[in-house]
Structures are given as structure tokens and as C-alpha cells.
TIFI-332677 format. One record per residue (C-alpha): residue in three letters; x, y, z. Coordinates in steps of 0.25 Angstrom, whole numbers, plus 5000, padded with zeros to 4 digits. Layout:
<recs>
alaXYZ/...
</recs>
This chain:
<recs>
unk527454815505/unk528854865505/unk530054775499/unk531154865505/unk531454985511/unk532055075499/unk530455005493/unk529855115504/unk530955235502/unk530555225487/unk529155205488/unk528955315497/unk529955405489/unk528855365476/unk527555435483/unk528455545486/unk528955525503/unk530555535502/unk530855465514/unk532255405521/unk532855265523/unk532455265538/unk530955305536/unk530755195524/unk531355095531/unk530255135544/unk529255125534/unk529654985527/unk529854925541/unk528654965547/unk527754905535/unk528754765534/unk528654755551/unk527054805551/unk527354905562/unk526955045565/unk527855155560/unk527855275569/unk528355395562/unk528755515570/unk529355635566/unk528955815565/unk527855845558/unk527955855543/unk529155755539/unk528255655533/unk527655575543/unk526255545540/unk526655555525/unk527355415526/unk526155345530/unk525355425517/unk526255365508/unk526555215513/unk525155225511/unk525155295496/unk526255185492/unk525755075500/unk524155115490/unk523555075505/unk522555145515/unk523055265523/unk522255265536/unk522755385544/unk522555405560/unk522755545562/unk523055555578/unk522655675587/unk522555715601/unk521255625606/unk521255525596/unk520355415600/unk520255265596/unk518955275591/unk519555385582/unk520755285578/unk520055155577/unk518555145574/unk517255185581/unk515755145579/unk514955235569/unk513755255580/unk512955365570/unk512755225560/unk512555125573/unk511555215578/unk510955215564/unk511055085560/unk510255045576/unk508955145569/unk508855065557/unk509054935563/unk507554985571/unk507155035561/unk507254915552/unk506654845564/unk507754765568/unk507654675578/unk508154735592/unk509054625596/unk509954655580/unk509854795582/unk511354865582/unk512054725581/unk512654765570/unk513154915571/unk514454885579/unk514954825566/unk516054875556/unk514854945548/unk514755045557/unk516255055562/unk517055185560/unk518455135557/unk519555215561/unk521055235555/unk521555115564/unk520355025563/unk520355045546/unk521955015547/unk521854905554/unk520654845546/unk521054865532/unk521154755523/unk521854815510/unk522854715507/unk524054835510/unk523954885524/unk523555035527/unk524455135531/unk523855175544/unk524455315548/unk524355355563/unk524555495562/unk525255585573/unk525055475583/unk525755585590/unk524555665592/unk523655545599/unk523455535614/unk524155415621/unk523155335624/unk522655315608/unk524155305607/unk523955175616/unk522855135607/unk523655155594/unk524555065602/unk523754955602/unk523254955589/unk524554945582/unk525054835591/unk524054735586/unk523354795572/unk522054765580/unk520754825584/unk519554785592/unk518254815592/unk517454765603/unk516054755594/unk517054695580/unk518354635587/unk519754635583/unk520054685571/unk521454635566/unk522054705554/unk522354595544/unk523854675541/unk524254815550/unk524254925543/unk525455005539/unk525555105552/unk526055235552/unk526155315564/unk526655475564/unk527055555576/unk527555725578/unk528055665591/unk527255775599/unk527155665610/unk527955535612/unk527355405609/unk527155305618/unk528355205617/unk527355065615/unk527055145603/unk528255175598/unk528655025598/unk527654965591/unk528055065579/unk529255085569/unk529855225571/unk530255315563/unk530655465563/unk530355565551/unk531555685551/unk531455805545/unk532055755531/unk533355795527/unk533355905517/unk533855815505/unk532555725508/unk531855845511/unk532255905496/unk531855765491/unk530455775499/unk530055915492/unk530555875478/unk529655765478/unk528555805485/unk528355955479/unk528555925463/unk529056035457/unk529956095466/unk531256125464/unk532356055469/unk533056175473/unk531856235480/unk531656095486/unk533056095493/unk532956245496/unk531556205506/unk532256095512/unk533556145516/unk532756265522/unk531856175528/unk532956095536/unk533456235540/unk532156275547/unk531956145552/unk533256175562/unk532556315567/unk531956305579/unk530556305575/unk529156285582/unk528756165571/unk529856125561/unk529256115545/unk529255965541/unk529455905527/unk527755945525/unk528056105527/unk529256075517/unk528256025506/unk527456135509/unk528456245507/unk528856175495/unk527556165489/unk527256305492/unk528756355485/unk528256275474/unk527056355473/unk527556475475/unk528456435464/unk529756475471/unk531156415466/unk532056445476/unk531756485492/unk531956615498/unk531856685513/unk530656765505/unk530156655499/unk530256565513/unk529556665520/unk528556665514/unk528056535513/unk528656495528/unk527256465531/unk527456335523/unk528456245533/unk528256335547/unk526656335553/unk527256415566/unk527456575567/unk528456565578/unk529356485568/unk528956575555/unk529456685563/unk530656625567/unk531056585553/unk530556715544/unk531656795555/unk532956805551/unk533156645548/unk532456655537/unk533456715529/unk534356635534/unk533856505531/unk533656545518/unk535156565516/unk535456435522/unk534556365512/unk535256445501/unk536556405505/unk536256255508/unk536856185494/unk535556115489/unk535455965494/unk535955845486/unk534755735490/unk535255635480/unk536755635488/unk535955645502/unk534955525498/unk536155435495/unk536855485505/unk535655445516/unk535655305508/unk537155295512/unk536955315526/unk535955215525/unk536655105520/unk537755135528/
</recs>
């Protein structure tokens, strides 16, 4: 699908995801060696968005798992539509069938509700789905132990169908806030990697070309800030989301340049906890404000190259 890694970084970069070296080079591995990719990281630095676009670039089926507390197989995997067997079993009397056929035929794929993992696994597009397992985090451990198998052998049975192989795994993506440790066994049947907060050059790049319209100045102003507030010791750290949403509200507001006044008043944008807007609208505020003003406006171009460099090297 993928012929090299700069292939990926540039595609991605196309359907507006600026990513790093390390993360394309996750994403090219895990489709070339057809394993899971387990992506961790805080909420908001572009986890679940990766899977969204591999899908959008890939023109393939996004089939999204979303994981709770109390997450069942049946939930995950399939279950019988009873409401249609049971009124399929009245027709068939009523038609007259003859007793010994009646309900031979309702424990067939007419009348099974297939879940995220079953429809994954029994697609036949000729490019797999992207099958996105969302906060895996979230789920208790026994459907952890479950997920477990599933993704060893790309496999499900079904005592009243069979096995039912997938023809080609899909591609998986698995996402995790860390709010609880996964299970090692886990862990090793995936690739791993870890989404940072973005440095504020890639973060600049991310605002820019998600949020059209928006100055470059303003752009660099959000971001420098944003790295700032992100070293305060605060409840729940804004990710790379908040910063688009602060952005987009600027924009609106049709504001050109960032100001303690101005930050205040839309604060409610990138912190969703009162402990921590009380903490920053004190004297910090102020403060941060002059730190922002008296950063020198970021070179991405130099930065870029310089990642390159590194790289390489």
C-alpha cells in the first residue's frame, strides 16, 4: 500500500495530519508486517485521528470499536437478532411449515447482528478496513483477554456457522490514555508507539493547516503559549484538539494577535477543569502572556530540517 516511508509522512501530510519520522515509520511498519499498532499517549495529541485518515487515504471502510467499562463480546463481535428469529419461527406456522423444518434456518447469517470485530474480519474489499480499537484502555481485563485472541489468529467461531477466517487482516488500530496498564501478552503481539505533545514548530504547522485562515503569527502566538501551560501543574493538560479549538475560536472572534484579555476570555477553550482556570486566570496569566510575547516566533522550516538531520544521522 505504502512504497516507502517519506510515501506515508506525505500522504498523511496531504489529508492534513502533520506527523514525525518515528510515527510514519510505526504506521508503514505495522501495514508491511500486518501487525496491530498500539498507540498510546494523553488525550488529544491525535491518536484516534491517525486511524480516520489511514482510512481516508487508504478510500477503505472505517470500522470503529469504541471501548468502555463493561464491554461485552457480544457488543464486540456479533450477536443473533432474537426479535427477527422469533418472527421468522410465527411465519414459518403460519405458512404451515412442517414441524421438523421449522427454525432450521434462523441461526443463519440473515439473521446475525455483526459487530465491529466480526464485520473487520469478514470484509472482502480488495483493501483491508482499518479497524480502530478505541481507548482499549477503557475495557475490562477479561475483554482485554478476548481482544487477545482475536488478534493472534484473525479468526472467529461460531458454534452454529463455524470459523470464519479473514481472507486478509485488517489494518488494526489500537488507542490508549493509559488510565490503566495493559497486559504485557498484549503488548507484544502489537507495534508500539507514543504520540508527545508536539513540539511547538510542528504544533505551528498543525494550526496552519488545519485552521485556514489563520495567521501565521497568531498561529505561533497559540502554540508557544500552549507549550507554556503545558509545564503548569494542572489537573488535565490541553492536547493538540484544545489548540484547534482555541484557534478556530480566535479565528472567529477575528482576533490577530493574543492578549492576557483576550486569553481570558476564551480559556474555556483548551482547560475543561475550574481548579486549573483558577490557577491560570491568577497572576500567571499575565505572565505567560509576556513569556509568549517575548519568545522570538518559531522558524519551522530550520526546525523541520533540522529533525531531518537528526534522523539521518
Amino acid at each position: 500500500m505504502f512504497k516507502s516511508i517519506e510515501e506515508v509522512e506525505s500522504q498523511l501530510a496531504k489529508h492534513n495530519y502533520i506527523t514525525d519520522r518515528m510515527l510514519a515509520t510505526s504506521i508503514y511498519l505495522a501495514i508491511k508486517m500486518q501487525k496491530p499498532l498500539l498507540l498510546e499517549g494523553e488525550p488529544g495529541v491525535g491518536k484516534t485521528e491517525v486511524a480516520k485518515v489511514i482510512a481516508e487515504l487508504l478510500d477503505t471502510e472505517l470500522i470503529r470499536l469504541q471501548c468502555y467499562e463493561g464491554l461485552d463480546t457480544q457488543t464486540a463481535l456479533y450477536e443473533w437478532n432474537y426479535p427477527r428469529q422469533m418472527l421468522e419461527l410465527r411465519l414459518q406456522e403460519a405458512r404451515g411449515s412442517e414441524k421438523n423444518e421449522i427454525g432450521n434456518n434462523i441461526f443463519s447469517e440473515e439473521f446475525l447482528l455483526k459487530r465491529p470485530l466480526l464485520r473487520a474480519i469478514q470484509s472482502n474489499n480488495d483493501t483491508p478496513p482499518v479497524l480502530l480499537i478505541d481507548e482499549i484502555d477503557r475495557s475490562d481485563e477479561e475483554f482485554e483477554a478476548f481482544l487477545l485472541e482475536v488478534l493472534s489468529d484473525f479468526q472467529i467461531t461460531i458454534p452454529e456457522l463455524g470459523t470464519i477466517k479473514a481472507k486478509q487482516p485488517p489494518i488494526v488500530i489500537l488507542t490508549s490514555n493509559r488510565t490503566r496498564d495493559l497486559h504485557e501478552a498484549l503488548k507484544r503481539r502489537c507495534l508500539f508507539h507514543w504520540i508527545d505533545y508536539p513540539s511547538v514548530e510542528r504544533e505551528t504547522r498543525i494550526v496552519t493547516t488545519r485552521i485556514p485562515g489563520i495567521e501565521r503569527n497568531l498561529a505561533d502566538q497559540l502554540c508557544q503559549f500552549m507549550r507554556l501551560i503545558r509545564e503548569q501543574d494542572l489537573f488535565k493538560l490541553p492536547g493538540v484538539a484544545e489548540t484547534l479549538d482555541w484557534a478556530e475560536a480566535l479565528l472567529a472572534l477575528k482576533t490577530d494577535e493574543l492578549d492576557a484579555e483576550v486569553a481570558e476570555k476564551t480559556l474555556g477553550c483548551i482547560l475543561k477543569y475550574k481548579a486549573d482556570t483558577d490557577k491560570i486566570l491568577g497572576n500567571e496569566m499575565a505572565e505567560l502572556i509576556k513569556q509568549v510575547n517575548l519568545i522570538p516566533n518559531a522558524d519551522t522550516s530550520q526546525s523541520e530540517s533540522e529533525l531531518m538531520k537528526n534522523w539521518n544521522d
